[in-house]
N, C-alpha and C positions, 0 to 999 in steps of 0.2 A: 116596977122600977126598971127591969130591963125593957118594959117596952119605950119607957121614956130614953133610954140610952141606945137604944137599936134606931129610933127616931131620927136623936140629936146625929149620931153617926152617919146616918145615912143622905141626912138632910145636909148637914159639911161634907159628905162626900162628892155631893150635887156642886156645891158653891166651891170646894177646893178645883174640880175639875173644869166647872167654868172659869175660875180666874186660872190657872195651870194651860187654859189652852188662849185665854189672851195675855199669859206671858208666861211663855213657856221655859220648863227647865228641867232639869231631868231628877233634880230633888222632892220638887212639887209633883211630878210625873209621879215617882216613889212614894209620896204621901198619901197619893190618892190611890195607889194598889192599897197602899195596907188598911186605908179606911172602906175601899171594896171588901176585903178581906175580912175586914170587924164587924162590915155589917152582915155579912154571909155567916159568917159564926154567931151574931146574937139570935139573926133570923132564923138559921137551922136548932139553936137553943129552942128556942121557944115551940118552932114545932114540933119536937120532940118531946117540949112540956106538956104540951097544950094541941094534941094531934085533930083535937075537930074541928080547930081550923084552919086547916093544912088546906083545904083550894081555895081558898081566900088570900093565903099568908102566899103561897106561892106564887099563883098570878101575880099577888102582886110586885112580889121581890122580882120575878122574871120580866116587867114591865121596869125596873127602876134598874137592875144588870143592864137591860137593854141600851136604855138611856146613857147610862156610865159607860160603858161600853163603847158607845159610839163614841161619844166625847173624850174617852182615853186613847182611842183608834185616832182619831182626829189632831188631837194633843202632840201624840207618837208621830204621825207623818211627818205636823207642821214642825217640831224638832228638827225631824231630821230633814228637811229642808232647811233651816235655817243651819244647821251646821254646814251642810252640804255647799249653802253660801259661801259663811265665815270660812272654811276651807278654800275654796277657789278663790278668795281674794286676798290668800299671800302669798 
């Protein structure tokens, strides 16, 4: 059961951050920390469960950080460009 929720988590945390970075906000920016955030804690659950699969489980969660990661970095710039706009045009 937690693998199915570490999954569902991690797999919206992919598609919150895709739509978050083609429309950006700083709410959806926030949602998609904290679904980082759950799936970092289901993940570290489970390896703590279940340690013999700990370089399996890591690799790959450090492949899907990665991923997230860039797209929240990405996300964060194109914000704050866009404020940085809306600011200079009043």
């Amino acid at each position: 059961m937690t693998l199915i929720i570490h999954i569902t988590i991690a797999l919206s945390s992919i598609a919150l951050t895709t739509y978050t970075y083609l429309r950006p906000s700083s709410l959806l920016l926030r949602a998609a920390y904290v679904l980082v955030g759950l799936t970092f804690a289901t993940g570290f659950y489970m390896v703590v469960m279940a340690p013999a699969h700990m370089l399996q489980a890591c690799t790959s969660g450090l492949v899907y950080l990665g991923i997230v990661s860039i797209g929240i970095i990405a996300t964060r710039a194109k914000l704050v460009r866009m404020q940085d706009t809306n600011f200079e045009l009043k």
